[in-house]
N, C-alpha and C positions, 0 to 999 in steps of 0.2 A: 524322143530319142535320149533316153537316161547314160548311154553311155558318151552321146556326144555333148548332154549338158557339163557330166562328172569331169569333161577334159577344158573345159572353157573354166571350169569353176576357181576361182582363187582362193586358197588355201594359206594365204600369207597373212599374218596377223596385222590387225588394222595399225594406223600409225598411233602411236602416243603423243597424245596433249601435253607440250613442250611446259615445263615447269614456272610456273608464275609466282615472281615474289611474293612473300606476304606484306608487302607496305603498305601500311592506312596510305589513305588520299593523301597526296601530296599538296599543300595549297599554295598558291602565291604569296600568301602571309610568312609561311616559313621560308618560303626560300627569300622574302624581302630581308626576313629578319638575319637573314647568313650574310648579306650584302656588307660591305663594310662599312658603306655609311651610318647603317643602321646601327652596327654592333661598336665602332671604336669608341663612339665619344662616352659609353660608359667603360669600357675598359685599357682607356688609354695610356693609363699608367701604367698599364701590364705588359705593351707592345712598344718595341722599337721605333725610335720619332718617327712619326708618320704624320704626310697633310694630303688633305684633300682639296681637290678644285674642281667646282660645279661643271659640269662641261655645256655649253651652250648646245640649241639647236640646230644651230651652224658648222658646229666642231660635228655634233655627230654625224651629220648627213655629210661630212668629209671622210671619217672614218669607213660610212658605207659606201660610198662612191669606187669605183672602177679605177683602177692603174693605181701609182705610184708619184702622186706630185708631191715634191716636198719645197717648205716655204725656201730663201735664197737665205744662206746665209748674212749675218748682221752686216758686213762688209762689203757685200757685192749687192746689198738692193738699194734700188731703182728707181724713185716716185716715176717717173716717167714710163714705167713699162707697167704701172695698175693696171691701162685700161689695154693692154695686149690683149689682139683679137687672139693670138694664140694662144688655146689652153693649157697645151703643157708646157708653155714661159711664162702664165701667170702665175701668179703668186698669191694659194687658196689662203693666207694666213690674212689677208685682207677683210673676209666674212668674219673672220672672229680673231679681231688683233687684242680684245680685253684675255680674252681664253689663252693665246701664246704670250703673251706677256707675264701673265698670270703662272705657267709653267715654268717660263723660263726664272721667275721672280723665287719661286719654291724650288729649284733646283742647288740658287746660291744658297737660301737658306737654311738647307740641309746637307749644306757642304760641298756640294759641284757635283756630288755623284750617287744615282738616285736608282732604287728597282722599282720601276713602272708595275701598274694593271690596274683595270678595270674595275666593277663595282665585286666579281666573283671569281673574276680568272684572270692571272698573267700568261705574257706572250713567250711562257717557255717554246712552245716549240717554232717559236720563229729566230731564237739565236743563234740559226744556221747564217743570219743575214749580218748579226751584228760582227764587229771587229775584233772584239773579243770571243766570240762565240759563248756571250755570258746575257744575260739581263740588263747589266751594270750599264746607265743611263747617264752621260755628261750635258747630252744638250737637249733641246726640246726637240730635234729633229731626226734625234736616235729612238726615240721614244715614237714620236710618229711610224715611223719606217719599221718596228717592230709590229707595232700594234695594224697597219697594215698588211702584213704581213703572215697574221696570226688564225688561225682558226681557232684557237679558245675564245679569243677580244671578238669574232665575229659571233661567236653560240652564245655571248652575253648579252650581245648590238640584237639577236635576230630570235634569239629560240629562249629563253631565261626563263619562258614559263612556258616549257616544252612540257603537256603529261601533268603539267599543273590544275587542278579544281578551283574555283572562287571565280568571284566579281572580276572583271577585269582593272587591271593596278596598273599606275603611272610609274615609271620606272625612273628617280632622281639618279643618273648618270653622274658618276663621279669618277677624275684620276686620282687613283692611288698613289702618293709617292712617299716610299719606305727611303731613309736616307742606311747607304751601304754598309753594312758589318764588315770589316774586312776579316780577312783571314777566317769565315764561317765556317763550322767543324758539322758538317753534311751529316755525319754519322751519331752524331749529338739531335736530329731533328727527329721528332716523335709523334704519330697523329693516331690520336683517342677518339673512340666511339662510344657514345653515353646513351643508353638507351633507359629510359623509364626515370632519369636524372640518378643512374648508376652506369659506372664506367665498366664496361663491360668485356674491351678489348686495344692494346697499348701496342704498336708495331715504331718500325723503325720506316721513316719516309725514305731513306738510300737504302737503295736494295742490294747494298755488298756484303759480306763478310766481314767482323773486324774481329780478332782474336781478343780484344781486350773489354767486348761489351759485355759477355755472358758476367763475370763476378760482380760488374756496373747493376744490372738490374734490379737487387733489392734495393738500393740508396734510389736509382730511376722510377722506383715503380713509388715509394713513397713520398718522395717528391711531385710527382706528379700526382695522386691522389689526395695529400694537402693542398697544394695547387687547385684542385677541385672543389674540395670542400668546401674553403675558404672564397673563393673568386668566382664560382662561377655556376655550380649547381644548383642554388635558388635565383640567381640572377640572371640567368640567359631565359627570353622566354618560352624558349621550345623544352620538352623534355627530353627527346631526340635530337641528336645532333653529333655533328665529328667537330676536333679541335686537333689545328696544331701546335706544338710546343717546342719550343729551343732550349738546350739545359747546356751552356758553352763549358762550365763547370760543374761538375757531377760528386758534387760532396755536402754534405748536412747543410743544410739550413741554405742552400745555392738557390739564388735569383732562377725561376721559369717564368721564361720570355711569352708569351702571346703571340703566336702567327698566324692564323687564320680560323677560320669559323667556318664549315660547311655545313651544308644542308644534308640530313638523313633522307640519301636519295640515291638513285641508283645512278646519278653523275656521278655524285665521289666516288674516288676507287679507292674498294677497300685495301690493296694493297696486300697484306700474307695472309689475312682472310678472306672470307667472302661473301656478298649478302644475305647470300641463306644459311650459315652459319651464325654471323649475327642475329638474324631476325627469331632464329628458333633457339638458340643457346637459353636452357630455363637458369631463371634468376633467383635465388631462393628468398621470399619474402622475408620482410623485418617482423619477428614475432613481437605480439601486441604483448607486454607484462604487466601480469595480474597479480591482485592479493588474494588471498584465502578464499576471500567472498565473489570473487571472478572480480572486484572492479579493477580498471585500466588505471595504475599506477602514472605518477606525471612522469614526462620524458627526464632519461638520465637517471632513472632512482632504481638502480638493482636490487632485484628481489631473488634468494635463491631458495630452491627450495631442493631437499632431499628425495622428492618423491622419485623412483623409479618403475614408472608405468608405461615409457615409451615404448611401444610395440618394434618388433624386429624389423621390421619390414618399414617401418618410418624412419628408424636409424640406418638402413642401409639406401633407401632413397636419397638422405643427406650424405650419406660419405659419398653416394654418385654422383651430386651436381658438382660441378667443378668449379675451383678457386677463383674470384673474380678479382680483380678483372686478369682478365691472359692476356700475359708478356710473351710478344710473338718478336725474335730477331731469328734474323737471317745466319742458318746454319755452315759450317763449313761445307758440308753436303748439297747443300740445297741446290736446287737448279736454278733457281734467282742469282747467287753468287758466282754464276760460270756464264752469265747470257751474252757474251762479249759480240756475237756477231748481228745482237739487234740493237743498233741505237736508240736510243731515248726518243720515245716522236716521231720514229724516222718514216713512218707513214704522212707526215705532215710537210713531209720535207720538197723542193724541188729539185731540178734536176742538175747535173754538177756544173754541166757551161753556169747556170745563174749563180751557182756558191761560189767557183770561180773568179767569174764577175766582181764579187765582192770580197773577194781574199785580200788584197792591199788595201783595205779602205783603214783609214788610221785617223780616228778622231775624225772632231767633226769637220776638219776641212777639206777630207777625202769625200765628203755626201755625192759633193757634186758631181764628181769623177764616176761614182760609182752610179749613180743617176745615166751619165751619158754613157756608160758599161752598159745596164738595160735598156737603154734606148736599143742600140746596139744590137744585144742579143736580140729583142723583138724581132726587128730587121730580119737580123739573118736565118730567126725561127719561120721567120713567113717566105722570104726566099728559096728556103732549104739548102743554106750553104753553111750551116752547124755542123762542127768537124764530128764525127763519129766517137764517142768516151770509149774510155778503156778500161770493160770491166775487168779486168786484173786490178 
């Protein structure tokens, strides 16, 4: 029955095969080599004091462990309650009292006040929990309580070679601890994509608006590309890779600071670009210079010649590729600069009784209080006597 096939028959066009980057294999090597154990101790003079401390065995299987135990503050502990049958009045800082000593020891000596993270990611979006609602780290126990808290510190503890190729690799787990800038000018921070060991594309890491950066970007963009030359393009082993940079001063010959090192991967976010913009953007190769006789002249030695035999169609292919690298900031227009009703993270976030919870906590001698705030909520999340929020 041909006309009862034609009415069964689907006429709708098959689905289209969802677009697949083009990234080489990503290997475990590369992404070790973005770690920052790996990358500071040759670039250390380039970034803001920063120390590292090995994290034990013990510290780590804390950080993956379930709830919220933080050690007692230095005042209130206890030899007597080490051997508490109860787990959430022990005190986990017992398993690894060289590790918290150790934090607490680089905390004074970088000044009292410190930005935590891991060997690839900070606990930005868990400073829904801290007192400040900032990073800024005074005790070893603010530090904990972020990094518990966090889903980046957990995709470095659990997934770090998600999608990755190679031998399987041991991963030397280390804390980061950056001592504080203060007064840090957000809109001065800059993260560079190098691909082929050429920078290929320069954005602004704050996604605002600022009337005063557009005439900044010639003196930004050359700075930042001596910055490169010099520091870091034969020196980093990958050829691919993102950088970020700090320029608190924006005038000739101004200090760029060093802040991080990623992996060319589809973790990082490109931020005003996108990965398939970078990965296809054509690069125009470094022509080889010849003498007369074709040989390959040494590097650095100009040779000009008169000849006009470059074909039309060769010269218009070059005025097509575009100027590299692209300085990408945030326009008055843009929809980046008006995104006021999505917070930062705010998918990582919980729900308001727990920020609540933690709204008066002030320094570190509120931990406690706010500890028996969670308890607290728990309780009443499992009772079901949580007053209803007000979304207004």
């Amino acid at each position: 029955m041909p006309a009862a096939d034609a009415d069964l028959r689907d006429d709708s066009p098959p689905p289209q095969p969802s677009i697949r980057l083009p990234f080489d294999p990503i290997t475990k090597e590369r992404i070790l080599n973005c770690s920052v154990h790996s990358w500071h101790p040759r670039y250390r003079t380039l970034t803001p004091k920063t120390r590292l401390v090995p994290l034990s065995p013990s510290f780590l299987h804390y950080l993956r462990s379930d709830g919220i135990i933080l050690p007692p503050e230095d005042n209130e502990r206890d030899d007597s309650d080490d051997d508490s049958d109860d787990e959430s009045q022990r005190d986990p800082s017992i398993d690894w009292p060289d590790t918290h000593e150790a934090i607490r020891d680089t905390i004074k000596e970088l000044g009292g006040k410190v930005h935590p993270k891991l060997n690839w990611s900070a606990p930005k979006d868990a400073t829904w929990i801290s007192a400040t609602n900032t990073m800024e780290c005074t005790s070893p126990n603010e530090i904990y309580l972020l990094f518990k808290s966090s889903d980046f510190v957990t995709h470095d503890l659990e997934q770090a070679f998600d999608g990755c190729t190679g031998a399987p690799r041991e991963i030397p787990y280390h804390l980061v601890l950056r001592k504080s800038i203060p007064s840090v000018i957000t809109s001065m921070e800059f993260r560079c994509f190098v691909r082929g060991r050429k920078i290929l594309g320069i954005c602004q890491r704050d996604l605002n608006h600022y009337d005063f950066l557009p005439s900044l970007v010639p003196t930004l963009q050359d700075l930042i590309e001596d910055f490169f030359e010099e520091k870091l393009r034969n020196s980093f082993p990958d050829p691919n890779f993102v950088f970020d940079v700090y320029i608190p001063q924006p005038k000739e010959r101004a200090r760029v600071w060093l802040i991080d090192i990623n992996p060319w991967a589809p973790r990082t976010d490109p931020l005003l670009f996108s990965w398939l913009e970078l990965l296809t953007i054509e690069v125009p190769e470094s022509p080889v210079v010849t003498d007369t006789d074709g040989e390959a002249l040494e590097e650095g030695v100009v040779h000009l010649s008169l000849r006009q035999d470059t074909s039309t169609s060769e010269a218009e292919e070059m005025q097509e590729l575009p100027r590299l690298p692209i300085f990408r900031i945030v326009k008055r227009d843009d929809p980046e600069a008006y995104s006021f009703n999505t917070p930062l993270y705010s998918a990582h976030k919980l729900p308001r009784e727990v920020v609540d919870a933690g709204a008066s906590v002030s320094g570190e001698g509120g931990m406690k209080d706010f500890m028996e705030r969670w308890r607290q909520y728990e309780v009443d999340a499992a009772n079901g006597t949580l007053a209803d929020s007000d979304d207004d």
